[in-house]
Structure formats: C-alpha cells, structure tokens
matplotlib code that plots the C-alpha trace (Angstrom):
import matplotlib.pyplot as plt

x = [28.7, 30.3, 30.9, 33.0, 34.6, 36.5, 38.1, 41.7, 41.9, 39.7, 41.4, 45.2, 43.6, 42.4, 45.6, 47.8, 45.0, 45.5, 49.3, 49.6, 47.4, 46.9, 50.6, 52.1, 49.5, 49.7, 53.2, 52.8, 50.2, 52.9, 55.5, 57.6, 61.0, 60.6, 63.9, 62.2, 59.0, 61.0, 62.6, 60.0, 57.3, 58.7, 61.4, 59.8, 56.3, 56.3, 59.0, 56.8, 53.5, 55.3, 56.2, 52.5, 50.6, 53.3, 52.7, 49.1, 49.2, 50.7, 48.3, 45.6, 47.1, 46.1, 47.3, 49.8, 48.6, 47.0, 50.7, 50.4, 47.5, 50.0, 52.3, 49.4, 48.1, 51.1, 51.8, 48.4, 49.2, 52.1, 50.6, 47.8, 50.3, 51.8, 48.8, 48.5, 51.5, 52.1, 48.6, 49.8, 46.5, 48.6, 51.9, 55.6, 56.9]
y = [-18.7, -19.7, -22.8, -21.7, -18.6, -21.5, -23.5, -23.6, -22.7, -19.8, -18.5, -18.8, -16.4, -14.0, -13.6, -13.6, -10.4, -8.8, -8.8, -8.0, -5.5, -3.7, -3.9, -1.9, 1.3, 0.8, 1.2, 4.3, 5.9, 5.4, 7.3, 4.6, 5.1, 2.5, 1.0, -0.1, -0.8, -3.5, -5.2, -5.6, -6.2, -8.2, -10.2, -10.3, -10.1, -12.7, -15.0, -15.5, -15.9, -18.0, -20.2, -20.0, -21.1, -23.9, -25.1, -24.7, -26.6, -29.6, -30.0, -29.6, -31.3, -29.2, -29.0, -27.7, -25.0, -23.3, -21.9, -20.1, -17.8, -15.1, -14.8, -14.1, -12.0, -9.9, -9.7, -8.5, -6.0, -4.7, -5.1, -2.7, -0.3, -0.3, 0.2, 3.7, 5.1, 4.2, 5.8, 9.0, 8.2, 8.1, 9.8, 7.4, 5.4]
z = [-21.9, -18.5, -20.3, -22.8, -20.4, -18.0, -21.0, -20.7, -24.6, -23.8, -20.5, -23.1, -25.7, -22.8, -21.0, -24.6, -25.7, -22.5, -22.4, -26.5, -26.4, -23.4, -21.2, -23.8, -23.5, -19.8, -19.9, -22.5, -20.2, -17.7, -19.8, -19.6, -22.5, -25.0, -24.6, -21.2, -22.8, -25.1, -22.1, -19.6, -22.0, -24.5, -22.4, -19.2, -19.5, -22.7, -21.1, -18.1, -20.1, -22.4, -19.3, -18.1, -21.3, -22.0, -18.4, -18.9, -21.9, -20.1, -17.2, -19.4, -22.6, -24.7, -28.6, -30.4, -32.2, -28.9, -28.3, -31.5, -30.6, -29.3, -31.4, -34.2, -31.8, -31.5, -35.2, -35.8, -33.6, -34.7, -38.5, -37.4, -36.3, -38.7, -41.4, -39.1, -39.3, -43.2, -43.6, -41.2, -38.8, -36.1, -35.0, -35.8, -32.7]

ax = plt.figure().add_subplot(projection="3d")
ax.plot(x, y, z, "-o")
ax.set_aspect("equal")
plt.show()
C-alpha cells in the first residue's frame, strides 16, 4: 500500500481529487460569492496545479494521458451536479 501511495501517478490523482472536489466546498463553507469562487478556484488554483502536475510529469516522465485525470475528474463533478439539480435533490447554484 505504501508502495503504490508514493507513485508519482498516484500522488497526481490525489492532489487533482482534492482540489476538484473539495476547494470548492471549502470555499462555500466559507461563504465565498461564486463569482470569486470561479476566479480563485478555477484560474488560480487549476493554473498553478496545472503548472505542478505538468512539472511533475517531466521530472518523473510520466505519460501522456496522466494529465488527463483532472480534467475527467472535474467533469465528473460537475456531471454529478448536475444529475442533482435536474433531479431537484439538491437546491440550483
């Protein structure tokens, strides 16, 4: 398990699931507007992880399709989301 918790590959799809899914309910517990929510999270946060995994990926020379892991993780987010509020099981955005 320790094994497979210190792959580079590994450590890309824990930071990606961390800032996809949990920034944006900290900055909703926060109380944050969502104009600002957009910016800083999807601007500023993703610019500079975007920065980090393609840096990562260099130094460890990884492939190609380990940059796509947040961007599917993202969409599945926001196609989750969406399921809810089509389905009324959560209140709109």
């Amino acid at each position: 398990m320790r094994k497979i918790v210190t792959q580079p590959s590994a450590i890309i799809v824990y930071i990606s699931a961390i800032c996809v899914f949990l920034v944006p309910f900290l900055f909703r517990i926060v109380g944050a507007s969502s104009v600002f929510r957009l910016v800083i999270s999807f601007f500023v946060i993703n610019l500079i992880l975007a920065w980090a995994i393609g840096r990562m990926m260099r130094k460890y020379q990884l492939r190609w399709w380990v940059s796509l892991i947040m961007p599917i993780l993202l969409r599945s987010m926001f196609g989750f989301n969406m399921r809810l509020i089509i389905t009324g099981w959560c209140p709109s955005i």
